[in-house]
N, C-alpha and C positions, 0 to 999 in steps of 0.2 A: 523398395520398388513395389512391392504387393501393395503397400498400403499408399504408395500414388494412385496405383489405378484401380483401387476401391475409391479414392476420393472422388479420381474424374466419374467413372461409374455413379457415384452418390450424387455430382453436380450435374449430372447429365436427367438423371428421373428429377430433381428438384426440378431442372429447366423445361421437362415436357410438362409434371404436374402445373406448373406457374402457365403455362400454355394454355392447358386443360382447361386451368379453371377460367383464366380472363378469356377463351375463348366458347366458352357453355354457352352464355346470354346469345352472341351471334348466331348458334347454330340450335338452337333451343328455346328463345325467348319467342312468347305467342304474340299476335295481333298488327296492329300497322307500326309500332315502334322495330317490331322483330323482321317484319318483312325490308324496313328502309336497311335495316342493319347487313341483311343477309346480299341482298340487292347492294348497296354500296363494295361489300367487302368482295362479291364474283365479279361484280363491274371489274375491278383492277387484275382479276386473276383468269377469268376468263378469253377466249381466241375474240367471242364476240357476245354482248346482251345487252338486249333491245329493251325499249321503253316496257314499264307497264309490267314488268315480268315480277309472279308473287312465285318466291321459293319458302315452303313451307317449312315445318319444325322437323327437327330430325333427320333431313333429307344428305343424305351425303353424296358426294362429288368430287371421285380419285379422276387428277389428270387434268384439271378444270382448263389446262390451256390447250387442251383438243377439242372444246367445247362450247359452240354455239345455240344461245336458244335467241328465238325471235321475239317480237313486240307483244302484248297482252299474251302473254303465254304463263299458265300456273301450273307451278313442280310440285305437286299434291307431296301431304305427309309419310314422309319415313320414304321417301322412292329412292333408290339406288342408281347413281349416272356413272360409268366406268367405261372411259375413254385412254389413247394412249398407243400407240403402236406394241404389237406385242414382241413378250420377251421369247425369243426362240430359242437360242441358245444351241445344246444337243437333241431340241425335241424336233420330229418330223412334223412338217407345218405343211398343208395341201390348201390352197388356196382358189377359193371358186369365184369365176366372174359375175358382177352382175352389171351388164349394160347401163340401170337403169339408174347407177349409183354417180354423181358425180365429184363428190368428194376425195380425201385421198384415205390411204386405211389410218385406220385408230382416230379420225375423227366420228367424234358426235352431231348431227346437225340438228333441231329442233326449230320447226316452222314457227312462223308466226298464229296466232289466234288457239293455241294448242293445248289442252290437260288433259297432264300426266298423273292419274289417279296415285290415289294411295299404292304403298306397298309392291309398286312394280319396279322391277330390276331392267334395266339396258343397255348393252354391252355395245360400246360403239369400236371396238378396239380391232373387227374387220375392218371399220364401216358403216354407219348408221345414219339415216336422215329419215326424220318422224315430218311426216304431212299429215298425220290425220290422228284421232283421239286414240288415247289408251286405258283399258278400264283397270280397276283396282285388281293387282295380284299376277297381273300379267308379265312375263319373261321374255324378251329381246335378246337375242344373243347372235353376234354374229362373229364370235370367236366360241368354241367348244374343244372339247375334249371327242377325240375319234376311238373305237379298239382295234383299230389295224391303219397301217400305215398307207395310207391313198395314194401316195406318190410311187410305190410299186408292190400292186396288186399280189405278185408272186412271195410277198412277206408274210411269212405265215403266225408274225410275234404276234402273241396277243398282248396287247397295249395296255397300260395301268391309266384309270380315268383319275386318278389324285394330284394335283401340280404341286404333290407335296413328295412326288418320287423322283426318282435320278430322273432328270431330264432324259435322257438315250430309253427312258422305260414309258415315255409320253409321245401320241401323235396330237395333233391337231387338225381342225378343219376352220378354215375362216375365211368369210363370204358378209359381202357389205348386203345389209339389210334396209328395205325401203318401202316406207308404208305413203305412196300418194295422196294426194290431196283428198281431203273430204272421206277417205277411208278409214275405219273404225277395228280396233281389235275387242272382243268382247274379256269381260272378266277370266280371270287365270289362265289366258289362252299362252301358247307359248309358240315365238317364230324362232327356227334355227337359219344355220348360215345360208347364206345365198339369196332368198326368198324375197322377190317386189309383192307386196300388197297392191292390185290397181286401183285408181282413180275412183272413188265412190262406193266400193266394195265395203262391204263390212264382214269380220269373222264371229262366229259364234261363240259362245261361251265356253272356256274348258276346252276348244281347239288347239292341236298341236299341226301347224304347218312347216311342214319340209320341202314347198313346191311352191313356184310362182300362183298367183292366185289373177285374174285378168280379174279387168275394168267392170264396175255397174251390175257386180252379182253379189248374193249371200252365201259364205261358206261356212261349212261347219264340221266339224267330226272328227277324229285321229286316225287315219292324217285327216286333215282336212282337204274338202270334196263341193265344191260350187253343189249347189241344192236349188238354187234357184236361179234368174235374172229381176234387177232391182225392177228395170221397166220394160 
């Protein structure tokens, strides 16, 4: 009996190695042969993708059938897409509205005409619809880890931030995130749950927004703080 389910065990890593390897080139081959490949193989796995779209090397994408991106849209190298309704289970989950979101939670949405720089991470698994650019290193999250339970204040646990501990020892906060059109987040800026970017706004560099940000100004600073109007 042992040595059955050592075998199955042994056919099972054989079957993900064999995986592995014939599928490297797809997620890792550079240039217009690597882009057709990447582009064919989300075509069939993806909710929706539009003409035109270059998904780069390295770039990984859990859940990809939560996941819409639009026409000439480029998934810059190494960016991270994680989409997917979340798993709750025994964790406390407090859930923020945001008006401005029209999707439903755990999808991703990604406009058309849109790059997604290097090395940025975006968690659509509140909620997520990108209309405006995003620069290299930047963090979208519109599922997080909380230390106390939101849904009643009177709890006084302090909450573990690891989704690696008992569930009953985790809160959650998640809020569908949404950057409007023509709006810009600057390099390594970071948005938590709930938060619209408006309409032509852009974020400064190394910002961390916890707060809606309105239409046609420049913000900046932790938290971030409108500084300016654009006109």
């Amino acid at each position: 009996m042992k040595k059955h389910k050592k075998l199955i065990i042994f056919l099972k890593f054989l079957l993900k190695s064999f995986y592995e390897l014939i599928s490297f080139p797809i997620f890792y081959l550079p240039g217009p042969l690597g882009y057709k490949l990447r582009y064919n193989y989300y075509r069939k796995k993806m909710k929706y993708l539009g003409e035109n779209v270059k998904i780069d090397v390295g770039v990984s994408i859990i859940n990809p059938e939560y996941i819409s991106i639009g026409s000439n849209t480029w998934i810059d190298k190494h960016v991270i897409l994680l989409a997917g309704k979340p798993i709750v289970g025994e964790r406390k989950i407090y859930r923020k509205t945001n008006n401005d979101y029209t999707g439903e939670e755990g999808e991703l949405i990604i406009a058309n005409d849109i790059h997604i720089a290097p090395f940025t991470i975006i968690s659509g698994m509140g909620g997520t619809y990108i209309g405006g650019g995003v620069a290299a290193g930047s963090k979208i999250y519109s599922l997080s880890h909380h230390y106390r339970n939101l849904l009643d204040l009177s709890d006084n646990y302090d909450y573990n931030f690891s989704s690696m501990s008992p569930q009953k020892e985790q809160a959650l906060i998640s809020g569908p995130v949404v950057l409007e059109s023509n709006s810009a987040i600057g390099l390594n800026s970071v948005l938590l749950p709930g938060v619209t970017i408006g309409k032509n706004s852009w974020i400064g560099a190394g910002s961390v927004v916890h707060k809606n940000i309105p239409s046609n100004v420049i913000a900046s600073g932790n938290p971030a703080k409108v500084i300016t109007k654009k006109f």
